[in-house]
One Martini backbone bead per residue (centre of mass of N, CA, C, O) as a GRO file, in nm:
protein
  118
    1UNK     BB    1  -2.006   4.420  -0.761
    2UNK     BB    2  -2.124   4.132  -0.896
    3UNK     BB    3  -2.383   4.043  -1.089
    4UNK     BB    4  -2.537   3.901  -1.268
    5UNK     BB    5  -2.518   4.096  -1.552
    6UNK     BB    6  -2.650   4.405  -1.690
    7UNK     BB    7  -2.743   4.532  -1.409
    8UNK     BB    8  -2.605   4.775  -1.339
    9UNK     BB    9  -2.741   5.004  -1.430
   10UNK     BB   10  -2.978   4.969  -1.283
   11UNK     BB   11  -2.856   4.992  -1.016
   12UNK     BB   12  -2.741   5.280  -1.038
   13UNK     BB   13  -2.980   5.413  -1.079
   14UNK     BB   14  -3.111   5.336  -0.833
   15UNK     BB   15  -2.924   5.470  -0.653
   16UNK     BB   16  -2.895   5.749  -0.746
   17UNK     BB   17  -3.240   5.791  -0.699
   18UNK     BB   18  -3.282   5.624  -0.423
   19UNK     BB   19  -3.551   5.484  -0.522
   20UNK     BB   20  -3.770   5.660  -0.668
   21UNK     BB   21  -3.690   5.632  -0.963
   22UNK     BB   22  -3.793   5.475  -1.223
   23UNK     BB   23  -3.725   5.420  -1.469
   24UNK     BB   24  -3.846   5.319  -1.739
   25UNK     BB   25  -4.027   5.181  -1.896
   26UNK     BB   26  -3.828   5.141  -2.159
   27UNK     BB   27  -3.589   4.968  -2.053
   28UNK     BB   28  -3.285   4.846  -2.167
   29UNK     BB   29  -3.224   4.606  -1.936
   30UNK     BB   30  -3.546   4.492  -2.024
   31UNK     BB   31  -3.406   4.427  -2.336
   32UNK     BB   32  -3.126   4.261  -2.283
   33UNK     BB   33  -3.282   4.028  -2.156
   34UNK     BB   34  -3.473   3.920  -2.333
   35UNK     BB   35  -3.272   3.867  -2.553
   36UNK     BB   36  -3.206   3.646  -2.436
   37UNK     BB   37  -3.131   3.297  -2.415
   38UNK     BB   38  -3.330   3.025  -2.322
   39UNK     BB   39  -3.286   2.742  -2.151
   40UNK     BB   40  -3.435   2.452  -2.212
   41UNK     BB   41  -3.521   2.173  -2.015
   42UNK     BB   42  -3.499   1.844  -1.974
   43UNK     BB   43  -3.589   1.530  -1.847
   44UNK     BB   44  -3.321   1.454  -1.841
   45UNK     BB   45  -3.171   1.671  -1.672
   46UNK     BB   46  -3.339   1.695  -1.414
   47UNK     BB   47  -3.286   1.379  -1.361
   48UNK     BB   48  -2.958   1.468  -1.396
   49UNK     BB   49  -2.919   1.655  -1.128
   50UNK     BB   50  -2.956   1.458  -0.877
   51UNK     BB   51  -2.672   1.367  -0.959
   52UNK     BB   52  -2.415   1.432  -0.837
   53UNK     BB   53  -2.388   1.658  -0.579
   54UNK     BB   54  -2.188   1.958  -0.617
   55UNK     BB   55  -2.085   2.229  -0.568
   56UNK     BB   56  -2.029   2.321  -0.847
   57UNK     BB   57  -2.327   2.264  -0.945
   58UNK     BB   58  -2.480   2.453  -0.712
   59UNK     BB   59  -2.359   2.694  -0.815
   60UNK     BB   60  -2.460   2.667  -1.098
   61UNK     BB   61  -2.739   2.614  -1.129
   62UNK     BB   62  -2.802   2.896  -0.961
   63UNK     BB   63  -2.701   3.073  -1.201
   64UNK     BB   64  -2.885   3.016  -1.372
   65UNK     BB   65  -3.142   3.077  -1.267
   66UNK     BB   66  -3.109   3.388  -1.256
   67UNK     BB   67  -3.079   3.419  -1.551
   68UNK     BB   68  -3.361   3.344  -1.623
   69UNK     BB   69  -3.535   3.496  -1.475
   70UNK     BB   70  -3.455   3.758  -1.565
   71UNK     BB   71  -3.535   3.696  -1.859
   72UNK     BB   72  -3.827   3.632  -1.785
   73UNK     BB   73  -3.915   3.841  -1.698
   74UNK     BB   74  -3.847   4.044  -1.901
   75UNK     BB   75  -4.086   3.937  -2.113
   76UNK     BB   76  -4.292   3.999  -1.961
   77UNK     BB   77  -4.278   4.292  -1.931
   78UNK     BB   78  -4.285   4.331  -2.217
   79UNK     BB   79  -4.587   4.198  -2.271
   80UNK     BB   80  -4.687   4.442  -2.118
   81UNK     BB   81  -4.591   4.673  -2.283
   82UNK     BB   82  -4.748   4.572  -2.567
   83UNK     BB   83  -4.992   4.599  -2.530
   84UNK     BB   84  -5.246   4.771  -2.509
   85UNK     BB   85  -5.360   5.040  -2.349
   86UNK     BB   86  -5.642   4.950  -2.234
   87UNK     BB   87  -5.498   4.733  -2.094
   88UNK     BB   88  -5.271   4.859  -1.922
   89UNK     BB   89  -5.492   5.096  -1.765
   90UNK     BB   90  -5.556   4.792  -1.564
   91UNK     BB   91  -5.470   4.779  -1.258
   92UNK     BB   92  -5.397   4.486  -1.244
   93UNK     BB   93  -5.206   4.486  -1.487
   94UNK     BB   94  -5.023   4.707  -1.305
   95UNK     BB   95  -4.973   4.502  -1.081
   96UNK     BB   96  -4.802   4.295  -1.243
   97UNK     BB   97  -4.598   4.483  -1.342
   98UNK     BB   98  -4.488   4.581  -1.036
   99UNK     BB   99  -4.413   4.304  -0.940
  100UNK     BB  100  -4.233   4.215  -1.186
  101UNK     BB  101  -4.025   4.498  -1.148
  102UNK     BB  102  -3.955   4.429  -0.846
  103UNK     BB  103  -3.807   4.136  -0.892
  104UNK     BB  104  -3.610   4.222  -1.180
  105UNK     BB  105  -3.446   4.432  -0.977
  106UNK     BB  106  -3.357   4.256  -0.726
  107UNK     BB  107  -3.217   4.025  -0.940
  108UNK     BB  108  -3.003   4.231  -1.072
  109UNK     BB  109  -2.880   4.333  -0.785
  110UNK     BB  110  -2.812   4.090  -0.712
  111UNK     BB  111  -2.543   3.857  -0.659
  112UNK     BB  112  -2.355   3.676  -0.793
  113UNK     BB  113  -2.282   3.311  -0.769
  114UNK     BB  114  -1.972   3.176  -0.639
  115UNK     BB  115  -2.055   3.040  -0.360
  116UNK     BB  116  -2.190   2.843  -0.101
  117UNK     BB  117  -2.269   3.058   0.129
  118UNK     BB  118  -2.511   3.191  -0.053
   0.00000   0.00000   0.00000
């Protein structure tokens, strides 16, 4: 099955683990979705994307957001992973990189988005 991009390893890691043991802290494959480049949307874009919406459009945008959130998931992850240890150490701020993990996991893991009926 093809992922949305580089999160095979992490799919294989958390399947071989039967999904108990979460991978490292500092995950390489949240380390190289941070790195991916950002598109941002201008008021343009938004604009004429309501227009002439077809089936490849919309499977395109579909695909867009896939990869943009996987991106941006990983940026807070790494945010939340260099503040002070003291920061980090923080029940709450614990609670919001857990659930930031557990979205980021799972939209790695979706498959790419290829046909309508996805």
């Amino acid at each position: 099955v093809d992922r949305v991009g580089l999160g095979a390893d992490l799919a294989r890691s958390l399947a071989s683990s039967g999904g108990r043991d979460r991978p490292n802290f500092y995950d390489s494959t949240v380390q190289r979705y941070a790195e991916m480049p950002i598109h941002r949307l201008t008021i343009h874009e938004l604009l004429s994307s309501g227009s002439q919406i077809t089936n490849e459009r919309l499977i395109s945008m579909a695909q867009h957001v896939q990869r943009e959130m996987c991106t941006r998931l990983a940026r807070r992850l790494l945010d939340i992973q260099t503040l002070p240890y003291i920061v980090v150490e923080n029940p709450n701020i614990q609670k919001v990189h857990s659930l930031y993990r557990t979205a980021f996991e799972k939209l790695v893991a979706f498959p790419k988005v290829v046909n309508i009926s996805q």
